[in-house]
C-alpha positions as CSV (number, residue, x, y, z in Angstrom):
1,X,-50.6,-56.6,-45.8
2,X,-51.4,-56.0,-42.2
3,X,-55.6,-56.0,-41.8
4,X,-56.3,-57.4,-44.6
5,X,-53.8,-58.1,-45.4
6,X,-42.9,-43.7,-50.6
7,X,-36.1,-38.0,-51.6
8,X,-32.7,-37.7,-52.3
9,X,-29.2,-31.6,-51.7
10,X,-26.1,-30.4,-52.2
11,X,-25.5,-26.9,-50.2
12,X,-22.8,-25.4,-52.1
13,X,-22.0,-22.8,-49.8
14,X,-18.7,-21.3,-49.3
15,X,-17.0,-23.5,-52.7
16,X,-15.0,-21.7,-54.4
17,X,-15.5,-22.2,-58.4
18,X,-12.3,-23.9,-58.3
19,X,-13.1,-26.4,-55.8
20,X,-16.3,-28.0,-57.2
21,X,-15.9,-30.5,-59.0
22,X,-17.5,-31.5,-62.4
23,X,-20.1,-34.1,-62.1
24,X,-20.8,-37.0,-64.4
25,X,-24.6,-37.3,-65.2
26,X,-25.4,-41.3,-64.6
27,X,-27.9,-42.7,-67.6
28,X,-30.3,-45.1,-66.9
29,X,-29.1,-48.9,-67.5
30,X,-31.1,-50.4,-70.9
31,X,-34.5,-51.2,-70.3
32,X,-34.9,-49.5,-67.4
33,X,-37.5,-46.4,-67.7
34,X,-36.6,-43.1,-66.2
35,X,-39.3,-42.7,-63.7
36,X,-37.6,-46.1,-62.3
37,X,-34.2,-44.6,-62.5
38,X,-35.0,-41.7,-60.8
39,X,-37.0,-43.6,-57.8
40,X,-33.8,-45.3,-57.2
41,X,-31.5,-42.1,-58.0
42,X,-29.8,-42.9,-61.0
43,X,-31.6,-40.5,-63.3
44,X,-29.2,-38.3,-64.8
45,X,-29.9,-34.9,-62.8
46,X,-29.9,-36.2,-59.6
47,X,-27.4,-34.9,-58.0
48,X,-28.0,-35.4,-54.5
49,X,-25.8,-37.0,-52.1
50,X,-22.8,-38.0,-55.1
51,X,-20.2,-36.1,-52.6
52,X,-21.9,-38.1,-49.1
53,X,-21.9,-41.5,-51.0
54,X,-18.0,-41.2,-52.3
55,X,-17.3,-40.0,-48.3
56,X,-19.3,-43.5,-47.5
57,X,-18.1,-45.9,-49.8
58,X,-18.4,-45.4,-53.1
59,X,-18.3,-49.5,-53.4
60,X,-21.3,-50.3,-50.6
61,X,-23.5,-47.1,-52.4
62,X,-22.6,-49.3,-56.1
63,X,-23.6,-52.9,-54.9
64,X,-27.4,-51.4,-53.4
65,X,-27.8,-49.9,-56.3
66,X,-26.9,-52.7,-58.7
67,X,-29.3,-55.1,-56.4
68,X,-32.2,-53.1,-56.7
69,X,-31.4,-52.1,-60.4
70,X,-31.3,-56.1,-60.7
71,X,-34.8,-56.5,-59.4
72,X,-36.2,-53.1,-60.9
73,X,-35.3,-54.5,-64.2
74,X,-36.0,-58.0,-63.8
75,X,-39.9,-56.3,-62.9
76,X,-39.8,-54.3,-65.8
77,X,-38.9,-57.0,-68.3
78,X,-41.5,-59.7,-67.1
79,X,-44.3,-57.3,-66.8
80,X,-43.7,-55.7,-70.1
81,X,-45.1,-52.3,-69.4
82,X,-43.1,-51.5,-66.6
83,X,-46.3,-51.5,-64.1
84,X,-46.1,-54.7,-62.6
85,X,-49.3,-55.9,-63.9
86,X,-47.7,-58.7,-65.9
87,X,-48.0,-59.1,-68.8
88,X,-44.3,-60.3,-70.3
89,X,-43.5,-63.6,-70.7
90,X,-39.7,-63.3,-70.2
91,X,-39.0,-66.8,-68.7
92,X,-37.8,-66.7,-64.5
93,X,-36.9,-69.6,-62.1
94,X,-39.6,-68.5,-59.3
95,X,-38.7,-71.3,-57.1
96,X,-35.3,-70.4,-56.6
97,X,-33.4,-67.3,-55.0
98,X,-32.6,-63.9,-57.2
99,X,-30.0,-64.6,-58.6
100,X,-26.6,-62.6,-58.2
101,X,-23.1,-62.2,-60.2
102,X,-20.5,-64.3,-58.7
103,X,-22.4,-67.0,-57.1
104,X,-19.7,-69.4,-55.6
105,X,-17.4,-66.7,-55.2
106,X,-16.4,-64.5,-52.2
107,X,-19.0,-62.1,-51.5
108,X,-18.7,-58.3,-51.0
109,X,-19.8,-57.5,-47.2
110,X,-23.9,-56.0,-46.8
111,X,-23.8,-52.4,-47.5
112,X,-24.3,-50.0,-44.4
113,X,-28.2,-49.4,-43.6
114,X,-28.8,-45.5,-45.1
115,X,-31.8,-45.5,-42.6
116,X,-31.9,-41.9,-40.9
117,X,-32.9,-43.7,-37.8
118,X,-30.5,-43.2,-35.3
119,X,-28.7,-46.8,-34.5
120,X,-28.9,-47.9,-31.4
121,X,-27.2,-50.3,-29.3
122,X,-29.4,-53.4,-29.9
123,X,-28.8,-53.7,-33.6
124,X,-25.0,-52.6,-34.3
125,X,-22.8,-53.4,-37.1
126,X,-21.8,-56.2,-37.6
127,X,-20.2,-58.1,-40.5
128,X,-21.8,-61.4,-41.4
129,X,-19.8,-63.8,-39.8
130,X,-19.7,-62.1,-36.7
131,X,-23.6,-62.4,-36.7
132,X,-23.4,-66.6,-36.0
133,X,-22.4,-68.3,-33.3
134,X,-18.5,-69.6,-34.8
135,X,-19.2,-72.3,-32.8
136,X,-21.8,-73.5,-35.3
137,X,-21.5,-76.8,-37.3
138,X,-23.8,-75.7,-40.2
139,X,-23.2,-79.4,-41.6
140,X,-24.7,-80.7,-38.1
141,X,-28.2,-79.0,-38.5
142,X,-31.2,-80.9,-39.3
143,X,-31.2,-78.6,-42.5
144,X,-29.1,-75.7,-43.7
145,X,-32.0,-74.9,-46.4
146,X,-34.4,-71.7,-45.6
147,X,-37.1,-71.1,-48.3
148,X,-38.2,-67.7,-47.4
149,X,-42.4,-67.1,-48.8
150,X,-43.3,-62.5,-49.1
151,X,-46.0,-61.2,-47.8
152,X,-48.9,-59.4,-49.6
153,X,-47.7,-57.3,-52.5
154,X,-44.3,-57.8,-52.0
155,X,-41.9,-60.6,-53.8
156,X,-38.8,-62.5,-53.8
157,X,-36.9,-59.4,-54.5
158,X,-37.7,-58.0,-50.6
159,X,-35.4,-60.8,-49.2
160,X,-31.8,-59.6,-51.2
161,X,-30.6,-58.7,-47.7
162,X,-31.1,-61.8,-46.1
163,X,-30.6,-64.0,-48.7
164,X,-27.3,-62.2,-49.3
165,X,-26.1,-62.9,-45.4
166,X,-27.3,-66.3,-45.3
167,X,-25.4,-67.3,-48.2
168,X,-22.3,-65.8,-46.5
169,X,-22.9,-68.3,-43.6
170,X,-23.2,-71.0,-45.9
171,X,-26.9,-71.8,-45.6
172,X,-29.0,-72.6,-49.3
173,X,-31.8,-70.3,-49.5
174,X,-34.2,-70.2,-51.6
175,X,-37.1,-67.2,-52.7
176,X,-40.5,-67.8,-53.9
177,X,-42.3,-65.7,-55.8
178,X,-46.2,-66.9,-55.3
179,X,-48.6,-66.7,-58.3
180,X,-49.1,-62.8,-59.3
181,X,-46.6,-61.8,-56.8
182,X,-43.0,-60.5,-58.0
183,X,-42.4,-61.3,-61.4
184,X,-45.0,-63.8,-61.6
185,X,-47.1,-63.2,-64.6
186,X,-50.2,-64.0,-63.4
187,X,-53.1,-61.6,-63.5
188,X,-53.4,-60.8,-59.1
189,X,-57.4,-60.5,-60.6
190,X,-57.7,-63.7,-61.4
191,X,-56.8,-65.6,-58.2
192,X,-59.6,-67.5,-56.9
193,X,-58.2,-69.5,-54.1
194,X,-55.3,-69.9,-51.6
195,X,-53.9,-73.1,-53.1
196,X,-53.4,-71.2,-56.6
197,X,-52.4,-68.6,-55.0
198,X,-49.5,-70.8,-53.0
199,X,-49.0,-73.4,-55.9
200,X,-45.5,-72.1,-57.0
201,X,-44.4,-73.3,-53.2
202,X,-46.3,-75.8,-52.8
203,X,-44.5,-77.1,-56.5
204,X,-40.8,-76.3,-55.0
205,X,-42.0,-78.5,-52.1
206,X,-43.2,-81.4,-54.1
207,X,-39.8,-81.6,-55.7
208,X,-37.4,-81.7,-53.2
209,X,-36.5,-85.6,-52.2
210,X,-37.9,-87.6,-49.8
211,X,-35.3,-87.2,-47.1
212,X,-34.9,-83.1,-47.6
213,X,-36.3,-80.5,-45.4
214,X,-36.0,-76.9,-45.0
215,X,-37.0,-74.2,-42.8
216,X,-39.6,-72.4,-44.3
217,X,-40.5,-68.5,-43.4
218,X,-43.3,-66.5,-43.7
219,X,-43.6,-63.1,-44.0
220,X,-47.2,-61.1,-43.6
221,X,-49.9,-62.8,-45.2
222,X,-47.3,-65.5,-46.0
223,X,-47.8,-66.9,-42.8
224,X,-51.3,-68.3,-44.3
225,X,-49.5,-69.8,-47.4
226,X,-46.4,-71.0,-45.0
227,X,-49.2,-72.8,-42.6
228,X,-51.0,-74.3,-46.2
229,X,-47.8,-75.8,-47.2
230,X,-47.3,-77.5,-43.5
231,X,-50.3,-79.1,-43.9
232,X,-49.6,-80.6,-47.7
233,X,-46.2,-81.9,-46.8
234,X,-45.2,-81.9,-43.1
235,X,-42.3,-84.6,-43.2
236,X,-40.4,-81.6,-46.0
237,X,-40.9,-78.8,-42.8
238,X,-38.3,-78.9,-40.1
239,X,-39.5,-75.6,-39.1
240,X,-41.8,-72.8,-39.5
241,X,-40.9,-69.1,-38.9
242,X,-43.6,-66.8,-38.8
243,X,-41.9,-63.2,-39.2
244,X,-44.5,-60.6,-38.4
245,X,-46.8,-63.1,-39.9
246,X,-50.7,-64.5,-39.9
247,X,-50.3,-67.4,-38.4
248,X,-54.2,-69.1,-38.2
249,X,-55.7,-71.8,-36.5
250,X,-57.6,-74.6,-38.0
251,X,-60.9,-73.3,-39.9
252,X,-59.8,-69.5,-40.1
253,X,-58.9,-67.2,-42.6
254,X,-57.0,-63.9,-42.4
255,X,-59.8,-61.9,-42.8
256,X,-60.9,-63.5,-39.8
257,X,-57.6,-63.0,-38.1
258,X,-57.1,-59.6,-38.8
259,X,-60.3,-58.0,-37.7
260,X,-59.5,-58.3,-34.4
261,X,-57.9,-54.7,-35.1
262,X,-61.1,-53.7,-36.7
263,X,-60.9,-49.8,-35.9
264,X,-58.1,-49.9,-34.4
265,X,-55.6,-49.6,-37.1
266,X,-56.8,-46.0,-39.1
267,X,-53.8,-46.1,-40.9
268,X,-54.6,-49.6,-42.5
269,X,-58.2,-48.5,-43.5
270,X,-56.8,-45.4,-45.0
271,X,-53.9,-47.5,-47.1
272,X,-56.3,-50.0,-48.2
273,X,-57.6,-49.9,-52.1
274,X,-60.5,-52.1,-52.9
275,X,-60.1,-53.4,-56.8
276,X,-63.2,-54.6,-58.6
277,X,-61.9,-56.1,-61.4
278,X,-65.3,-57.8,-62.1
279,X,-67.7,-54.9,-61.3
280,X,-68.5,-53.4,-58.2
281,X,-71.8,-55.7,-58.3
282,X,-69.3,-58.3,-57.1
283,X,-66.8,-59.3,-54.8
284,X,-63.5,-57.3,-54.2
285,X,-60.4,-59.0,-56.5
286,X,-57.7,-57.4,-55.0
287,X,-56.3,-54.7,-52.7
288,X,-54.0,-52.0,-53.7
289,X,-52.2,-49.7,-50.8
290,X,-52.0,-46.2,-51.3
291,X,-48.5,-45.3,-52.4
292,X,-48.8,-42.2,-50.2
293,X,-48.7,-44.3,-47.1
294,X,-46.9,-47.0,-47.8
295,X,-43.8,-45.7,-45.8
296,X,-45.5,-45.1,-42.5
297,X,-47.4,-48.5,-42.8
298,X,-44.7,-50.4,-44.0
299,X,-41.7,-48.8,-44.1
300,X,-41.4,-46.8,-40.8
301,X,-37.7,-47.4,-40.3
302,X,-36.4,-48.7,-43.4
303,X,-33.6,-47.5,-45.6
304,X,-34.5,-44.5,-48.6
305,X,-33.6,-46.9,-50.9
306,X,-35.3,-50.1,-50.2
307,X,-38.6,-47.8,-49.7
308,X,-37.8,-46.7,-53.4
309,X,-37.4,-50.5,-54.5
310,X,-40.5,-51.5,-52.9
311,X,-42.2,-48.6,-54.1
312,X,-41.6,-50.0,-57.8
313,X,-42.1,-53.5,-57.3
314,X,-45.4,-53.5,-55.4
315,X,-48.1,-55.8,-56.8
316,X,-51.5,-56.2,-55.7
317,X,-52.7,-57.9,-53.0
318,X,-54.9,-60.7,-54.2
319,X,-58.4,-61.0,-52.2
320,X,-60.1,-64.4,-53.0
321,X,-56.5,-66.0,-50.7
322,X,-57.6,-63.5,-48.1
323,X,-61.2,-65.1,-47.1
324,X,-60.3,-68.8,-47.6
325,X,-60.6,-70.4,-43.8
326,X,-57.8,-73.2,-43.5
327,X,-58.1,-76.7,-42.6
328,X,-54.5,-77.1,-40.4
329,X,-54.9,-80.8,-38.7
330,X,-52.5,-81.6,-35.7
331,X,-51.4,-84.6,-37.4
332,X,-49.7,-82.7,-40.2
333,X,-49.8,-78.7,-39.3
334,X,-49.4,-80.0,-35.4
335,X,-46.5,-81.5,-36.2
336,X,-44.0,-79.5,-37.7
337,X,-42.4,-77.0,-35.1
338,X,-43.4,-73.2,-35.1
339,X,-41.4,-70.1,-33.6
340,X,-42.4,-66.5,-34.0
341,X,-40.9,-63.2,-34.5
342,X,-42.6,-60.0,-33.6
343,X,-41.8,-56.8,-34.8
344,X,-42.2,-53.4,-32.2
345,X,-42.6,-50.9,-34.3
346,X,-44.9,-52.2,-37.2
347,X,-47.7,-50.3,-38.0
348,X,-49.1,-52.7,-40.3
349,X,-49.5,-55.7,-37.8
350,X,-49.5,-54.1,-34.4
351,X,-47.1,-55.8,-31.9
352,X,-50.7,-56.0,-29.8
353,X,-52.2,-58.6,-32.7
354,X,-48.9,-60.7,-32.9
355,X,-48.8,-61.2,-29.1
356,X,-53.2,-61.8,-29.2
357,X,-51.9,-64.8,-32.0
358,X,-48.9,-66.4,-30.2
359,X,-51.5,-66.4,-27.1
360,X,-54.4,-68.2,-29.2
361,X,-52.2,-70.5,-31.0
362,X,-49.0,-71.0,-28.8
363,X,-45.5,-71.4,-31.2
364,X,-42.4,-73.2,-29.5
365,X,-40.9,-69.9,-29.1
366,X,-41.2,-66.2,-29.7
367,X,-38.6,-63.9,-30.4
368,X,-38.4,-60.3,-30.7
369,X,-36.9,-57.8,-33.3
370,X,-36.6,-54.3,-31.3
371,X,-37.1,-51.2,-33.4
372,X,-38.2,-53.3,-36.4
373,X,-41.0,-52.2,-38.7
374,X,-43.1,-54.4,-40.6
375,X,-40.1,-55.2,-43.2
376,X,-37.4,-56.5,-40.7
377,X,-35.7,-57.6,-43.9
378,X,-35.2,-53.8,-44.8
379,X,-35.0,-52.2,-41.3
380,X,-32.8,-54.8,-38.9
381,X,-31.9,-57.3,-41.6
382,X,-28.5,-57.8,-39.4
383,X,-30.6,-58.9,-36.4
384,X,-33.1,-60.8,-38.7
385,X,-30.2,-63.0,-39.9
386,X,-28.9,-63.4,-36.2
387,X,-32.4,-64.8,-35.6
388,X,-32.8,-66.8,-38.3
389,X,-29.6,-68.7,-38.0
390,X,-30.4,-68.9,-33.7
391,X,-33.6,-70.6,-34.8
392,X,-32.2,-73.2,-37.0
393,X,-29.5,-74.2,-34.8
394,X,-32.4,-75.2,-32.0
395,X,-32.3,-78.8,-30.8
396,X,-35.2,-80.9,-30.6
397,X,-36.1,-81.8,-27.5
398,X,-36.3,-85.2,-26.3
399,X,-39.8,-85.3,-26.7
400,X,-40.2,-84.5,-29.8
């Protein structure tokens, strides 16, 4: 959300008629539209990189599709119309994880990143249990639950990735889609506050038992909603991770927060899409991003395909949440422990602003994804994991 908070030839050179091989044109699953499809390259005449994906893996090239067919369709089904606006009413369990086949069962390993970035040596690969410490007694943390809370315009589906690799180290996870965000139904227009705005959280919170607690992470803007929710139910929060994330102090808002960059991110100001759904005589409703820029602002070193998925599944950002200032006390926000991680090479939230709100309002800890972009969970969603699961395993200390 940032301030205020998108592609795939065959050279057939030198074959021989003999040698090429017939391809099989791939149709569209049911219910999914072909301007969908062919975002995440299963329309029928794309014929683009078949020969590199078989070379590959055919098998890693099958499962990344089949996750972002999962949430493409899932979209397309609750909205209705296929353009996110929301208008189906095809039931979903938003306070729990997307779902995947198999659940229970052994798990296939993450596919290989198809970023054209060049890996470098900080973020190699690695299968999942070589990301956590074997050391680790998961049964020995305070919690093994991570609720993970999406920035602006994003939704539950942007977290497959992690919550695929955290499930393969045992931890529960679960992904919340907040009101008009993912396949929420909710009009984004209609939002008039932060606490509607959060109340699918703040519900999944209000549920668990007295004795549970989970980690809670925000991403974006839902560093604002993850920093609500620590002040309605502190004693639920172990711990707060704020992942490229507004984190504000007592009596701001975002808006607030996010000026500070006030002419300093163009890129932002050029993204940013003022919607009026109640006349231009008043107040903004929401904010759209320019799909044109979306990759450089977001995206800058993410994978083809996840840009694709996101490109699809992009909701409105809703405005009223934006300007409401936040009463965090130190009794209940104060109390529950907060670690940051920053991302170098976002161009939504400059690494400049995270550092100017770690320095305002001091975390426990701050931790640093190299070569990330503003969706870690799409460009280093290896080291993301390592992080995540470094994080929980942090004792108290005898003071606290």
């Amino acid at each position: 959300m940032g301030a205020l908070v998108s592609c795939f030839s065959d050279a057939g050179e030198g074959r021989r008629p003999q040698q090429q091989r017939r391809r099989q044109a791939v149709n569209p699953p049911p219910g999914l539209s072909a301007e969908v499809a062919a975002a995440i390259g299963l329309a029928s005449n794309d014929r683009s990189g078949k020969a590199r994906s078989l070379r590959k893996g055919r098998g890693e090239e099958l499962l990344t599709h089949e996750q972002a067919l999962a949430a493409a369709i899932l979209l397309q089904q609750s909205s209705g119309d296929g353009t996110g606006t929301g208008t189906g009413t095809v039931p979903f369990d938003r306070s729990t994880s997307l779902r995947y086949p198999g659940h229970g069962q052994k798990k296939q390993g993450l596919p290989r990143s198809s970023s054209s970035r060049p890996r470098s040596l900080a973020d190699p690969v690695l299968q999942p249990q070589q990301l956590v410490n074997q050391d680790l007694k998961i049964d020995n943390l305070e919690t093994k639950h991570f609720v993970l809370v999406h920035g602006g315009g994003f939704g539950a589906w942007c977290w497959y990735k992690t919550i695929a690799l955290l499930e393969d180290s045992r931890f529960k996870v679960s992904a919340i889609d907040l009101t008009g965000s993912g396949v929420n139904s909710f009009d984004t227009n209609k939002i008039t506050s932060l606490p509607e705005h959060v109340k699918p959280l703040t519900d999944f919170l209000e549920t668990l038992g007295d004795l549970d607690k989970v980690i809670l992470v925000g991403h974006d803007f839902g560093g604002a909603c993850v920093s609500y929710a620590m002040e309605m139910f502190p004693s639920k929060v172990a711990k707060a991770i704020f992942l490229c994330a507004a984190m504000p102090t007592n009596g701001q808002n975002t808006l607030d927060m996010f000026s500070q960059e006030a002419g300093m991110n163009d890129l932002m100001q050029q993204a940013q899409v003022f919607v009026y759904a109640n006349g231009k005589d008043h107040p903004p409703t929401a904010i759209d991003l320019d799909r044109s820029l979306l990759k450089e602002l977001l995206f800058n070193q993410s994978p083809a395909k996840d840009v694709a998925l996101a490109l699809v599944a992009m909701r409105s950002i809703p405005f009223a949440p934006v300007l409401e200032k936040l009463s965090l006390t130190d009794k209940n926000y104060g109390s529950v422990r907060r670690f940051y991680i920053e991302t170098t090479e976002d161009n939504a939230i400059p690494i400049s602003l995270q550092q100017s709100m770690c320095g305002v309002n001091p975390p426990e800890k701050v931790f640093r994804l190299k070569g990330s972009d503003h969706s870690p969970f799409f460009s280093k969603p290896q080291a993301l994991h390592k992080l995540l699961v470094e994080i929980s395993s942090i004792p108290s200390s005898p003071t606290q």
